[in-house]
Jmol script that loads the backbone (N, CA, C; Angstrom):
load data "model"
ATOM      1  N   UNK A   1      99.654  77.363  76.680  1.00  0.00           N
ATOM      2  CA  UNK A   1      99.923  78.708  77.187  1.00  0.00           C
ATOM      3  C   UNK A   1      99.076  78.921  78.433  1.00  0.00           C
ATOM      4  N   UNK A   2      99.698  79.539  79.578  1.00  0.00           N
ATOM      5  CA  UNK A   2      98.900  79.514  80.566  1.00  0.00           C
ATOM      6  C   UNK A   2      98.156  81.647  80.475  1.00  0.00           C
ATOM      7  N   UNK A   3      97.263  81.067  80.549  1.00  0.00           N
ATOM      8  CA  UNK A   3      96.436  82.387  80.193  1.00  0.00           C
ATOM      9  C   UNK A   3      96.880  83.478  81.456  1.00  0.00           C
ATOM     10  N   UNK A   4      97.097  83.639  82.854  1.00  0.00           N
ATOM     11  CA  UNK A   4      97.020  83.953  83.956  1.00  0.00           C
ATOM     12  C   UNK A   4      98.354  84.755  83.829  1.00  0.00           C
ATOM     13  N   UNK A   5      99.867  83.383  83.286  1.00  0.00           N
ATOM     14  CA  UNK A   5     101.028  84.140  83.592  1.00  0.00           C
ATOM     15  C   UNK A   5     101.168  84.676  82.510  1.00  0.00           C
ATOM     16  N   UNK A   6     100.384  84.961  81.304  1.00  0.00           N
ATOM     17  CA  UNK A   6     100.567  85.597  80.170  1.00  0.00           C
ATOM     18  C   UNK A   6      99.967  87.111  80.522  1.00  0.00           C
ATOM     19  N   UNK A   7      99.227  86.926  81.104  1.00  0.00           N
ATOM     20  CA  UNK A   7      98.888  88.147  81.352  1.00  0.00           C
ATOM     21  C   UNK A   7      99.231  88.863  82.300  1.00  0.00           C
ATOM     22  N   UNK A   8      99.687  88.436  83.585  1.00  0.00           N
ATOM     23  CA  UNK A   8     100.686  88.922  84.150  1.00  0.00           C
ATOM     24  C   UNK A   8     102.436  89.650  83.816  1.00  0.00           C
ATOM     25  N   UNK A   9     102.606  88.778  82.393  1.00  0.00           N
ATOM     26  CA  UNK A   9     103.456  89.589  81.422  1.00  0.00           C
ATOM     27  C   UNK A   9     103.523  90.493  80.775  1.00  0.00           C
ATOM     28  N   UNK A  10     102.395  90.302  80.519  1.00  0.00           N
ATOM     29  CA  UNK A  10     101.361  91.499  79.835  1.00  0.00           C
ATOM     30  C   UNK A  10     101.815  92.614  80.868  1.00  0.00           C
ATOM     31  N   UNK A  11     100.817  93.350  81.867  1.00  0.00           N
ATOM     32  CA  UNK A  11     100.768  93.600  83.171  1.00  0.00           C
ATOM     33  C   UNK A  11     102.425  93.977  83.432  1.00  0.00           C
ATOM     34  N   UNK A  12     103.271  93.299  83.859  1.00  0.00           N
ATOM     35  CA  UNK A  12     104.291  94.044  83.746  1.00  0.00           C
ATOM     36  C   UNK A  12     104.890  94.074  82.956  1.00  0.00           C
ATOM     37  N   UNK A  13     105.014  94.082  81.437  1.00  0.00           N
ATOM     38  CA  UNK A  13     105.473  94.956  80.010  1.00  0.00           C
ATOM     39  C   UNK A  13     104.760  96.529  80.206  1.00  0.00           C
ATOM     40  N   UNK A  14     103.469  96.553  80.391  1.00  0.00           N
ATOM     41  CA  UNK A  14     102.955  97.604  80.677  1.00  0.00           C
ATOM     42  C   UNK A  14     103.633  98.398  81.964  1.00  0.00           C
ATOM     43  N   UNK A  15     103.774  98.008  83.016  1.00  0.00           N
ATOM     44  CA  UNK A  15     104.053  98.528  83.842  1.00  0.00           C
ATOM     45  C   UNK A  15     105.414  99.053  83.789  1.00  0.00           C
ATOM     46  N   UNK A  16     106.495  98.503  82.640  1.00  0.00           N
ATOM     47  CA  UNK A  16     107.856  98.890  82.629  1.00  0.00           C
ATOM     48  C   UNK A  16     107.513  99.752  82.095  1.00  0.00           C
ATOM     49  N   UNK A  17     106.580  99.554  80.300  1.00  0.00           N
ATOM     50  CA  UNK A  17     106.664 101.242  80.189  1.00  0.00           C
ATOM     51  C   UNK A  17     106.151 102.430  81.075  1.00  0.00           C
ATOM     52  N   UNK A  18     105.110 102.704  81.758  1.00  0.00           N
ATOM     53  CA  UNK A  18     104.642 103.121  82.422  1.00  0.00           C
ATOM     54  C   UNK A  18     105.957 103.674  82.781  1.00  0.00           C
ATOM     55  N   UNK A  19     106.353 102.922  83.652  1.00  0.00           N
ATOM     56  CA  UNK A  19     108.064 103.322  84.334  1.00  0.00           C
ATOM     57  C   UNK A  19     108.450 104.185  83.719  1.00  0.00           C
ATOM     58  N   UNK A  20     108.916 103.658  82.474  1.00  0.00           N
ATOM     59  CA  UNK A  20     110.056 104.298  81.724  1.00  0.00           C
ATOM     60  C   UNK A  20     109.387 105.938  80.883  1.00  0.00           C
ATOM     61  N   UNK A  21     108.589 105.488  80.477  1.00  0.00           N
ATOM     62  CA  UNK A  21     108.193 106.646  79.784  1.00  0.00           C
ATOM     63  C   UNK A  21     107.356 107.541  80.613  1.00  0.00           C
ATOM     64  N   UNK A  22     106.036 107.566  80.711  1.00  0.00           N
ATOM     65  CA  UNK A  22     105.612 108.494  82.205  1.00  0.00           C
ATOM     66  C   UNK A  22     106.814 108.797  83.244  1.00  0.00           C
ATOM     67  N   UNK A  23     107.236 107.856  84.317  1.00  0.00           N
ATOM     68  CA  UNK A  23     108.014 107.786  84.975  1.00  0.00           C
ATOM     69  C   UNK A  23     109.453 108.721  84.162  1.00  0.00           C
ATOM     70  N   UNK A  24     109.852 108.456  83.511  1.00  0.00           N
ATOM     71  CA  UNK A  24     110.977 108.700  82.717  1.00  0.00           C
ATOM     72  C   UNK A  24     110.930 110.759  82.724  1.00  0.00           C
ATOM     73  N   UNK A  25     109.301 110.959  82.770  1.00  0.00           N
ATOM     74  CA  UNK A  25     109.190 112.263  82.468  1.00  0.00           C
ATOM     75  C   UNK A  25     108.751 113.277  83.687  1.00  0.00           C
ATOM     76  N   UNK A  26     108.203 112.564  84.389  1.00  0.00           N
ATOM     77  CA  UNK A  26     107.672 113.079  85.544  1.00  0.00           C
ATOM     78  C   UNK A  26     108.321 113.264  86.873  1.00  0.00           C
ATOM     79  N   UNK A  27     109.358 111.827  87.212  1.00  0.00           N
ATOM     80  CA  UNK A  27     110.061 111.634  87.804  1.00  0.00           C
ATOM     81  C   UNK A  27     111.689 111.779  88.179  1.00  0.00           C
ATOM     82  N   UNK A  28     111.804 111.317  87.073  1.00  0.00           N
ATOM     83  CA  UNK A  28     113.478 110.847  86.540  1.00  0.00           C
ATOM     84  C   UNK A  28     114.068 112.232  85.989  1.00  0.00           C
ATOM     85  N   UNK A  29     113.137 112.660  85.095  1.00  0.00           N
ATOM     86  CA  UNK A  29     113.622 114.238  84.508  1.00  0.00           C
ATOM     87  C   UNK A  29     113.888 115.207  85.521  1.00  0.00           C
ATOM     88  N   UNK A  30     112.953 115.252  86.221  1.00  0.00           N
ATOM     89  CA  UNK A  30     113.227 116.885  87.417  1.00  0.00           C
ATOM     90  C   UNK A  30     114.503 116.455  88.188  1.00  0.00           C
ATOM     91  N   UNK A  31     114.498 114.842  88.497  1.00  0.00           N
ATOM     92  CA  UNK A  31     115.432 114.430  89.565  1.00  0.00           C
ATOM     93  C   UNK A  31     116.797 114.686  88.988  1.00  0.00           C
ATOM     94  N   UNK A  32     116.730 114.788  87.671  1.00  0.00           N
ATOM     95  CA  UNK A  32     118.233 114.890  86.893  1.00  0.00           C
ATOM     96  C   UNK A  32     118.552 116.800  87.098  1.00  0.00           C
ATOM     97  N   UNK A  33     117.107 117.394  86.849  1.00  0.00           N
ATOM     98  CA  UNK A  33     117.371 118.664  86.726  1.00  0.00           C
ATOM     99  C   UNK A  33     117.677 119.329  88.092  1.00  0.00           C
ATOM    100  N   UNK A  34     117.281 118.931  89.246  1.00  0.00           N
ATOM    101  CA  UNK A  34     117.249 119.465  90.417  1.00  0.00           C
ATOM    102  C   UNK A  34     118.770 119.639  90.462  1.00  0.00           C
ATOM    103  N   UNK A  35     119.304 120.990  90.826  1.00  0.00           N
ATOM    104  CA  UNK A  35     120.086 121.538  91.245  1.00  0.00           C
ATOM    105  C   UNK A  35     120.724 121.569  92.795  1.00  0.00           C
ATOM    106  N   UNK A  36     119.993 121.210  93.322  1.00  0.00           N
ATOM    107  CA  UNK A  36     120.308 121.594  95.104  1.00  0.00           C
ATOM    108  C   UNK A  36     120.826 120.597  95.371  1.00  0.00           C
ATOM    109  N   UNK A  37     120.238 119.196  94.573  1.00  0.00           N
ATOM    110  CA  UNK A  37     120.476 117.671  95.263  1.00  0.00           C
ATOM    111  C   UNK A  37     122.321 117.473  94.555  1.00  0.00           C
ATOM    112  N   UNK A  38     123.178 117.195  95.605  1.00  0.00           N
ATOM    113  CA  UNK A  38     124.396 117.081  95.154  1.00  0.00           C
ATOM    114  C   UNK A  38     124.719 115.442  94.187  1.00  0.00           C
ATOM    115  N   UNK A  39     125.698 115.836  94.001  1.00  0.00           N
ATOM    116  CA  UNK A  39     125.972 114.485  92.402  1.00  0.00           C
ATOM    117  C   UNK A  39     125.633 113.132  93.153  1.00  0.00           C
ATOM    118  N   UNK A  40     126.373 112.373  93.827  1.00  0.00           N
ATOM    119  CA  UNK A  40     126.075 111.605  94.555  1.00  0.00           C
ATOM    120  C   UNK A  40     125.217 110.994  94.893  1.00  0.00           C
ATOM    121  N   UNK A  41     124.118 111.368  95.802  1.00  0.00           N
ATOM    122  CA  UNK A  41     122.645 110.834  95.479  1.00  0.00           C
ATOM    123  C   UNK A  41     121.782 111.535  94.880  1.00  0.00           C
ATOM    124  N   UNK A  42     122.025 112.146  93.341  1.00  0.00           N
ATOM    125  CA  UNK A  42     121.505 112.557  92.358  1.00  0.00           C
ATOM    126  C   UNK A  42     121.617 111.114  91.710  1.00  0.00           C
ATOM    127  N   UNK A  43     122.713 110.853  91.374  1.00  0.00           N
ATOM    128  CA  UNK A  43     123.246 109.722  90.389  1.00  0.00           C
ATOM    129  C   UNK A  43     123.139 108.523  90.766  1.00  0.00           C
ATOM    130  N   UNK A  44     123.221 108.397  92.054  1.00  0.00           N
ATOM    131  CA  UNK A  44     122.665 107.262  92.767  1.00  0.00           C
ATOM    132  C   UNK A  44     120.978 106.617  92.684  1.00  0.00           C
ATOM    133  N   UNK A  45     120.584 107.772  92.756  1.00  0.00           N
ATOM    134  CA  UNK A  45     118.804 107.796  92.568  1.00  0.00           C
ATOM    135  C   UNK A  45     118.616 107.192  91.265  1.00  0.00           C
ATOM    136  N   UNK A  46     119.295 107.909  90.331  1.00  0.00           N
ATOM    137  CA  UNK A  46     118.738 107.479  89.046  1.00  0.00           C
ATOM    138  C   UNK A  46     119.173 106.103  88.447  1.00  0.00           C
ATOM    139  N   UNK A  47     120.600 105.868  88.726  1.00  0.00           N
ATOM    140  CA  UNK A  47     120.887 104.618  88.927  1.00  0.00           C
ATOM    141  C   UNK A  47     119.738 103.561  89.531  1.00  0.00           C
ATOM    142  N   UNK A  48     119.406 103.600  90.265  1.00  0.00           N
ATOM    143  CA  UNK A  48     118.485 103.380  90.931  1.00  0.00           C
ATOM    144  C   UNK A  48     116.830 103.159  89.972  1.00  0.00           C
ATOM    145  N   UNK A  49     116.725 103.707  89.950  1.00  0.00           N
ATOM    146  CA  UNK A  49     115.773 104.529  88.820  1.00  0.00           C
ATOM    147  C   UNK A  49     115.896 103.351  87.397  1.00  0.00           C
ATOM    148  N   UNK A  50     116.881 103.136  86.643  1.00  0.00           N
ATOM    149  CA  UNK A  50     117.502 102.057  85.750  1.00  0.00           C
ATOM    150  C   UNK A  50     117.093 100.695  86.653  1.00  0.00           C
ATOM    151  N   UNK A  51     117.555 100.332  87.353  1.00  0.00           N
ATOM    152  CA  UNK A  51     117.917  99.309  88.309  1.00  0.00           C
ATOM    153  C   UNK A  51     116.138  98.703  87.784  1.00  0.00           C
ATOM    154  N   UNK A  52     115.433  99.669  88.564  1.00  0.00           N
ATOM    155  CA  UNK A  52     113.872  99.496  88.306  1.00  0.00           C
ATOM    156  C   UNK A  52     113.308  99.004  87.258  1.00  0.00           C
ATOM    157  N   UNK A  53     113.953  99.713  85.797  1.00  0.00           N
ATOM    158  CA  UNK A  53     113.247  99.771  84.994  1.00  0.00           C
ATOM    159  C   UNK A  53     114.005  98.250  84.128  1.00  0.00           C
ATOM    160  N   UNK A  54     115.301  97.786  84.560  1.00  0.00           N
ATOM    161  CA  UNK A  54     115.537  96.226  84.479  1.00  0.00           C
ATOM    162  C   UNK A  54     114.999  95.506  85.104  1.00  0.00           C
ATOM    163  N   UNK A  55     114.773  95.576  86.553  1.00  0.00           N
ATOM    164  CA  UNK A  55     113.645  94.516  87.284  1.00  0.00           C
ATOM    165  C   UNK A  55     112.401  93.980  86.882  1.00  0.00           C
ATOM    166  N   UNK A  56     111.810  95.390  86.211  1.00  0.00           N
ATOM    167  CA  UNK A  56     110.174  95.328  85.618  1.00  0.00           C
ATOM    168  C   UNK A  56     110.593  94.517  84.386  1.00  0.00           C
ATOM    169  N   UNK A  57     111.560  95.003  83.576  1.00  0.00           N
ATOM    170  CA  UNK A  57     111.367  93.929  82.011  1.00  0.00           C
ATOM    171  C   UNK A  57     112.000  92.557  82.331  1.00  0.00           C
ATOM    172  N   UNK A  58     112.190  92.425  83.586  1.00  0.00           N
ATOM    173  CA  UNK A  58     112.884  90.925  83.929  1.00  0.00           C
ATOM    174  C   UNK A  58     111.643  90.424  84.419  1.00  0.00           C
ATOM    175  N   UNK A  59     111.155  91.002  84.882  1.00  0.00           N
ATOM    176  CA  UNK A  59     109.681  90.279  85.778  1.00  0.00           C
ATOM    177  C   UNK A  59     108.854  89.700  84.543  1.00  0.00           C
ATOM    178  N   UNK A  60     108.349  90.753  83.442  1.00  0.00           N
ATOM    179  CA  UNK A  60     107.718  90.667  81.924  1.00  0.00           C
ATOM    180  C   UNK A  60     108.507  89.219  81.644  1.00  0.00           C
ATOM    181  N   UNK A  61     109.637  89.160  81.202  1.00  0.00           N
ATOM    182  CA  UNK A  61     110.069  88.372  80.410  1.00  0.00           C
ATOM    183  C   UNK A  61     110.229  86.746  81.380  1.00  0.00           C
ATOM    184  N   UNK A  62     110.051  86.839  82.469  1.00  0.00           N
ATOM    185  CA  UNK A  62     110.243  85.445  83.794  1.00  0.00           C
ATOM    186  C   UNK A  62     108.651  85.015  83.314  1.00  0.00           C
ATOM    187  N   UNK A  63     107.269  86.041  83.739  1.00  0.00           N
ATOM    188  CA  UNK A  63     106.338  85.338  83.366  1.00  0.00           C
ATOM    189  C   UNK A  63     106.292  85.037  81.917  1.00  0.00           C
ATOM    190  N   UNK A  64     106.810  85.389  81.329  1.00  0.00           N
ATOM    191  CA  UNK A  64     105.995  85.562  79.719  1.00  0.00           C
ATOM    192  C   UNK A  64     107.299  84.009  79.381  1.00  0.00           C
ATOM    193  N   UNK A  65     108.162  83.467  79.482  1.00  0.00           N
ATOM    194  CA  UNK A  65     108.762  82.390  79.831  1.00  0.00           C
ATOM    195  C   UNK A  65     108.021  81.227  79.801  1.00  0.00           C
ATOM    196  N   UNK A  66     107.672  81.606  81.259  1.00  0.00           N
ATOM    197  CA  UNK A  66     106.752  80.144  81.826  1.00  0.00           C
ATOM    198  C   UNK A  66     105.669  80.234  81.061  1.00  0.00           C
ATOM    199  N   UNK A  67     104.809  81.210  81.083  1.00  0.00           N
ATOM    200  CA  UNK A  67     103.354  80.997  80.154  1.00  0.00           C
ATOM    201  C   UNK A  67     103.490  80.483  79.129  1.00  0.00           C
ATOM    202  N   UNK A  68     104.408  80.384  77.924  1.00  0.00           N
ATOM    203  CA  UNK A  68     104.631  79.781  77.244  1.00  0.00           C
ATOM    204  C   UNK A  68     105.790  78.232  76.900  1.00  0.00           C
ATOM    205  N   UNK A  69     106.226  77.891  78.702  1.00  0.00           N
ATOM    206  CA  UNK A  69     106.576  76.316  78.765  1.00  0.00           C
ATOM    207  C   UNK A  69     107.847  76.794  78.841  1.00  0.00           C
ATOM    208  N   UNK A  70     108.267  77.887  78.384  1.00  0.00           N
ATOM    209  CA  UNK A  70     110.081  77.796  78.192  1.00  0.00           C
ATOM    210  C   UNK A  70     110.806  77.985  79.673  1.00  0.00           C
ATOM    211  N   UNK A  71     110.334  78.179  80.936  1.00  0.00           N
ATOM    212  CA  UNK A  71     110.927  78.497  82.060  1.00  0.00           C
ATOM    213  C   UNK A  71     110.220  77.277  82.838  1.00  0.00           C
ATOM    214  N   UNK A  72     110.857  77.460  84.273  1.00  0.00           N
ATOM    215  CA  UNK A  72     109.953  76.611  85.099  1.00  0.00           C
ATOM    216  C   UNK A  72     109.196  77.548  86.331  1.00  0.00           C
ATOM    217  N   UNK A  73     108.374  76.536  87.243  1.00  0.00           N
ATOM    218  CA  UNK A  73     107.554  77.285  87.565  1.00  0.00           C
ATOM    219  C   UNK A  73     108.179  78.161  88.490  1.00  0.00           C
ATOM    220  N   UNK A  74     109.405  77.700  88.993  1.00  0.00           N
ATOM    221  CA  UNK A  74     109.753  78.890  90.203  1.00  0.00           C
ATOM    222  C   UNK A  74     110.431  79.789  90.224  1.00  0.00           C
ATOM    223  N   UNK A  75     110.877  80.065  88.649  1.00  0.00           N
ATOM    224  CA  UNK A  75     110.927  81.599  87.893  1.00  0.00           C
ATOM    225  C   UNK A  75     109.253  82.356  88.355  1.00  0.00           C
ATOM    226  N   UNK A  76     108.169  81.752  88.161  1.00  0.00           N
ATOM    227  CA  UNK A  76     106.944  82.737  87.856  1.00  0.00           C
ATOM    228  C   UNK A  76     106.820  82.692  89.843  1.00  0.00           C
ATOM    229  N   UNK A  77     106.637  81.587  90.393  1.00  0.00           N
ATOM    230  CA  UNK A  77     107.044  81.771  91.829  1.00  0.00           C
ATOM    231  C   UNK A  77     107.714  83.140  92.645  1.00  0.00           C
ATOM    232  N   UNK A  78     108.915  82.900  92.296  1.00  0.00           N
ATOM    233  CA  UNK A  78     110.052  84.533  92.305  1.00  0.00           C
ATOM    234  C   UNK A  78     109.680  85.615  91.835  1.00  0.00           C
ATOM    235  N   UNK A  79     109.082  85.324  90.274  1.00  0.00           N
ATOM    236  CA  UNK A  79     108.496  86.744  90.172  1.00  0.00           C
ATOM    237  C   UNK A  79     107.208  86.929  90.744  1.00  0.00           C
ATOM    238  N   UNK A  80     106.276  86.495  90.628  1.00  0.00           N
ATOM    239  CA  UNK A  80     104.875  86.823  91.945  1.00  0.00           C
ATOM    240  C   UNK A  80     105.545  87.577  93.006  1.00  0.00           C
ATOM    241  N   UNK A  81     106.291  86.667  93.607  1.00  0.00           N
ATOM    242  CA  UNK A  81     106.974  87.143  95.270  1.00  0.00           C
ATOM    243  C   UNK A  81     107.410  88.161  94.912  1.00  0.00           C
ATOM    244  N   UNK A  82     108.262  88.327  93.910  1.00  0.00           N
ATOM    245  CA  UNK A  82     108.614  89.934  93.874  1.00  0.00           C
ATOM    246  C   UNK A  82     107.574  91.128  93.539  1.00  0.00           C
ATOM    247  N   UNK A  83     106.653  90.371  92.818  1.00  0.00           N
ATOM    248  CA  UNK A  83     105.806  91.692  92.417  1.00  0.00           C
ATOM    249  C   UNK A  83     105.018  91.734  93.968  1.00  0.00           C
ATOM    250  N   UNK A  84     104.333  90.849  94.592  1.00  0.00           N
ATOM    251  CA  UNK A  84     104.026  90.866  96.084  1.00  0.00           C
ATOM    252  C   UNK A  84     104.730  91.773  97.152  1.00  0.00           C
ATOM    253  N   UNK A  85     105.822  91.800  97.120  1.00  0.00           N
ATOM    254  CA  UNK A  85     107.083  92.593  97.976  1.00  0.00           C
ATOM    255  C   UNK A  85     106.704  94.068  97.409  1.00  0.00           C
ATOM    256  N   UNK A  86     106.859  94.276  96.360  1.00  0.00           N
ATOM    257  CA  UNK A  86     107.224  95.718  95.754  1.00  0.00           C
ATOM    258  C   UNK A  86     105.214  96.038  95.611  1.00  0.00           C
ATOM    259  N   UNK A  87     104.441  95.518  95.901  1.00  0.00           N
ATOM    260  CA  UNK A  87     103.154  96.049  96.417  1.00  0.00           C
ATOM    261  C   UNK A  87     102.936  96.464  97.540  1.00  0.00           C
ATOM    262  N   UNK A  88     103.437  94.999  98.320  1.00  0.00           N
ATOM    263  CA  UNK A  88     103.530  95.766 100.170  1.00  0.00           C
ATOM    264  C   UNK A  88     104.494  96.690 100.297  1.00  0.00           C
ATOM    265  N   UNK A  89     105.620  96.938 100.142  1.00  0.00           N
ATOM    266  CA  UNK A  89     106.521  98.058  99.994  1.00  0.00           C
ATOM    267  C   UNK A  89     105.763  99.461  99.996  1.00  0.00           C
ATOM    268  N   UNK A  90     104.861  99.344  98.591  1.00  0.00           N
ATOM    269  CA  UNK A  90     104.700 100.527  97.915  1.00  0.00           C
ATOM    270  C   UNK A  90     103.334 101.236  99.196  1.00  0.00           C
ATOM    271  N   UNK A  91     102.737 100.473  99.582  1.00  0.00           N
ATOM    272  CA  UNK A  91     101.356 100.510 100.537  1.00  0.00           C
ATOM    273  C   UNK A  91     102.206 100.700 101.820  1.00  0.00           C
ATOM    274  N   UNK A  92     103.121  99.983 102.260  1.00  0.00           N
ATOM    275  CA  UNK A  92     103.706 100.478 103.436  1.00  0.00           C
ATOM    276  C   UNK A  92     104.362 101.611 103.534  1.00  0.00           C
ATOM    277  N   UNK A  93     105.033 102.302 102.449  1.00  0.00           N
ATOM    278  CA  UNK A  93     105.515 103.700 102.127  1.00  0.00           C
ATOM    279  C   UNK A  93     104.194 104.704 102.320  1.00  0.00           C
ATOM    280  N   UNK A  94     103.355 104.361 101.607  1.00  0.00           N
ATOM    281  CA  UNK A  94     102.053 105.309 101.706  1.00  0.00           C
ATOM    282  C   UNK A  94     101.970 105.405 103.522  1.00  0.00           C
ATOM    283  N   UNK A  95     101.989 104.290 104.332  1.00  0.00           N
ATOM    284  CA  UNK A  95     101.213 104.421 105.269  1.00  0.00           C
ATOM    285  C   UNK A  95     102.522 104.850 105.951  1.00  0.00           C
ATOM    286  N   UNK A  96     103.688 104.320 106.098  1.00  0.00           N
ATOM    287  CA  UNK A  96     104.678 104.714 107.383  1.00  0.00           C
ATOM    288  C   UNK A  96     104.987 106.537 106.288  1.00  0.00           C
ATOM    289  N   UNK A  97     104.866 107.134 105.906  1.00  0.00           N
ATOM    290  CA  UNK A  97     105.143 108.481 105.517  1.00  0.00           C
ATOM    291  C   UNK A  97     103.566 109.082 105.398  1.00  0.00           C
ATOM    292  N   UNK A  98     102.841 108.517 105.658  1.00  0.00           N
ATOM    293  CA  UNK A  98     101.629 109.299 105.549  1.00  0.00           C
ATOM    294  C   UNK A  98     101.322 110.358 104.226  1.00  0.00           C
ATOM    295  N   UNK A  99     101.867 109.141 102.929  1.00  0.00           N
ATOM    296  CA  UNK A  99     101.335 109.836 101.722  1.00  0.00           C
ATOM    297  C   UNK A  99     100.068 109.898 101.105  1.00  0.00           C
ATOM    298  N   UNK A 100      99.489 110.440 100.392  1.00  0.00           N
ATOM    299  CA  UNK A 100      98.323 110.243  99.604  1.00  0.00           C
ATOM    300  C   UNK A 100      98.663 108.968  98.548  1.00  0.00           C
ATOM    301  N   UNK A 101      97.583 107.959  98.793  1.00  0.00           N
ATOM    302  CA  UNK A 101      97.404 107.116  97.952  1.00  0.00           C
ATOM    303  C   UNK A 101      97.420 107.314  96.666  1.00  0.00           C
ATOM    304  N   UNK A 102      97.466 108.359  95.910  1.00  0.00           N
ATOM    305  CA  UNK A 102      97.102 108.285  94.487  1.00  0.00           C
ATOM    306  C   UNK A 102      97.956 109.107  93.680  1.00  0.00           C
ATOM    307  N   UNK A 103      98.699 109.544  94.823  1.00  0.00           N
ATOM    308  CA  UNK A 103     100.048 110.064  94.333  1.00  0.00           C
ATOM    309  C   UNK A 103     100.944 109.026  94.180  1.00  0.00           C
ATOM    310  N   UNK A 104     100.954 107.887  94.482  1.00  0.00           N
ATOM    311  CA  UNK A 104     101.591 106.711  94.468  1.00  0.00           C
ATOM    312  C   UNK A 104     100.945 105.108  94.153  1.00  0.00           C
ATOM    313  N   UNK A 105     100.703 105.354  93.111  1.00  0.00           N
ATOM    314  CA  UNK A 105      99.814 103.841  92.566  1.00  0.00           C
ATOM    315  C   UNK A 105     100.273 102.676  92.040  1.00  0.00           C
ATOM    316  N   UNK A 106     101.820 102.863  92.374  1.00  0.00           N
ATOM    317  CA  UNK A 106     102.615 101.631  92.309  1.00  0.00           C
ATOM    318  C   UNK A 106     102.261 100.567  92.485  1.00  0.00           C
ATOM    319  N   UNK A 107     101.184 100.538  93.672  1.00  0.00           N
ATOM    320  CA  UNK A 107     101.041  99.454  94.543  1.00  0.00           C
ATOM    321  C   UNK A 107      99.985  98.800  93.958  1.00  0.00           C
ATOM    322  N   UNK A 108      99.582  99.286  92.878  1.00  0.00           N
ATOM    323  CA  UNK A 108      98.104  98.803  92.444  1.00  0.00           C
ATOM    324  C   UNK A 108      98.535  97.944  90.944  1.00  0.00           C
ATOM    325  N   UNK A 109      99.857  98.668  90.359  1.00  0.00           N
ATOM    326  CA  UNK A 109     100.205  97.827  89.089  1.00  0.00           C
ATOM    327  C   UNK A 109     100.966  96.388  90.050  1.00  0.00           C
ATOM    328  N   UNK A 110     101.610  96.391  90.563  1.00  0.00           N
ATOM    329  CA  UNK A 110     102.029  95.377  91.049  1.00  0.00           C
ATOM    330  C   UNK A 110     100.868  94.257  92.148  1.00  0.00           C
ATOM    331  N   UNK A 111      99.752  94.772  92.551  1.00  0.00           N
ATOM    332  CA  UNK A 111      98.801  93.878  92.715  1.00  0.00           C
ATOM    333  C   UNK A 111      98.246  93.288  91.618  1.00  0.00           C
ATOM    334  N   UNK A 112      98.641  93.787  90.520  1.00  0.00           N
ATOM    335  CA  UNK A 112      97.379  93.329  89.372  1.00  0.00           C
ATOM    336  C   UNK A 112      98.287  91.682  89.268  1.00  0.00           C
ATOM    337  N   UNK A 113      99.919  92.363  88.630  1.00  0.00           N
ATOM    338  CA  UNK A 113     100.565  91.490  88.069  1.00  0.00           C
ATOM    339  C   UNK A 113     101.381  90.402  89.629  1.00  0.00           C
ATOM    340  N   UNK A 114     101.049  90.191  90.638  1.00  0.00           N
ATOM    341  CA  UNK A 114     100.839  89.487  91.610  1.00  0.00           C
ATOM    342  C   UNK A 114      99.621  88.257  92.191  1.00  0.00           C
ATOM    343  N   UNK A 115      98.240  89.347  91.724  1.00  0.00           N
ATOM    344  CA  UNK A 115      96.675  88.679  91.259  1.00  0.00           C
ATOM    345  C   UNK A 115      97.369  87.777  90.347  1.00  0.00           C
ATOM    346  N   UNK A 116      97.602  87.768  88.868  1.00  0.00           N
ATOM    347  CA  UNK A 116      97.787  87.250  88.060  1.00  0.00           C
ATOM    348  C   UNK A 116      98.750  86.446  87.907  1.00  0.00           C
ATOM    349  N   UNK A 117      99.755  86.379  88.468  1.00  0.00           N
ATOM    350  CA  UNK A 117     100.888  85.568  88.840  1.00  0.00           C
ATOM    351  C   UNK A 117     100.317  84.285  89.844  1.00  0.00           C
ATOM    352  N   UNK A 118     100.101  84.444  90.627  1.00  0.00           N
ATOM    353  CA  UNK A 118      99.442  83.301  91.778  1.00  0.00           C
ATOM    354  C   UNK A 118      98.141  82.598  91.625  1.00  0.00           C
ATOM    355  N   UNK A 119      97.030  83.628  90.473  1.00  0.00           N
ATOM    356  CA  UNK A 119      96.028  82.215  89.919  1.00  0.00           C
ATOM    357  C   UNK A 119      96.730  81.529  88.779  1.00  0.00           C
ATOM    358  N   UNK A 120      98.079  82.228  87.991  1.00  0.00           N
ATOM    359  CA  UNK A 120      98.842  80.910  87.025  1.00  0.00           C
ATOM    360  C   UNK A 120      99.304  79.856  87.641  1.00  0.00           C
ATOM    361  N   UNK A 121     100.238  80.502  88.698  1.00  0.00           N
ATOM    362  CA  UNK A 121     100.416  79.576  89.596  1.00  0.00           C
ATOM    363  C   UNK A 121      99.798  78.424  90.182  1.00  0.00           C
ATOM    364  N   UNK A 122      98.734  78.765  90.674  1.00  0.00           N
ATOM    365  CA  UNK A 122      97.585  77.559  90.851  1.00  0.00           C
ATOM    366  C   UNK A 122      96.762  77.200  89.481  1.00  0.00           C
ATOM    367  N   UNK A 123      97.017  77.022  88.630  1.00  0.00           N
ATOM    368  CA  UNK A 123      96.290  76.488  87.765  1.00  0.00           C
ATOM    369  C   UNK A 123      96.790  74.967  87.283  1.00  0.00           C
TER     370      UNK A 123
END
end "model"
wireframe off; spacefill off
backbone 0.3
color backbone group
């Protein structure tokens, strides 16, 4: 078992729930309730919103794969890179919109499980 991409599975299992449930309540709920925003990219968003919360348990289940021998390595490869992408993403949103960092800490679950993806990787 490679200790690194196990825990990077770890890391994003956590981070889907996070998604789903926080996210699910904070986010996803008002966006359903908002009235002004027309059907279209109401439904689109949340779609959207799903889309996410399959990516994250695909990412979980790619490392948690390899850590235990059943995948190869450039499943955990792909997923690093993706969790890498959706960190710089999340940090480049902060900076090209000039948000507060901590209103948006996306960028920090997906460094963890990126950290942890790339020392399995090299091991």
């Amino acid at each position: 078992m490679n200790f690194w991409l196990a825990l990077a599975a770890a890391l994003a299992a956590i981070t889907t729930l996070v998604h789903a449930i926080l996210g699910g309540r904070e986010i996803a709920a008002p966006l359903l309730a908002a009235e002004r925003l027309h059907a279209v990219p109401k439904f689109t968003l949340y779609y959207c919103w799903h889309l996410v919360t399959i990516v994250l348990a695909a990412l979980a289940l790619a490392f948690g794969l390899v850590a235990t021998g059943q995948g190869s390595r450039d499943l955990a490869l792909f997923a690093t890179a993706g969790a890498a992408l959706f960190c710089l993403w999340g940090l480049g949103m902060v900076g090209l919109f000039r948000l507060r960092i901590v209103h948006f800490p996306q960028w920090a679950l997906f460094a963890a499980i990126t950290a942890s993806g790339a020392i399995g990787l090299w091991q």
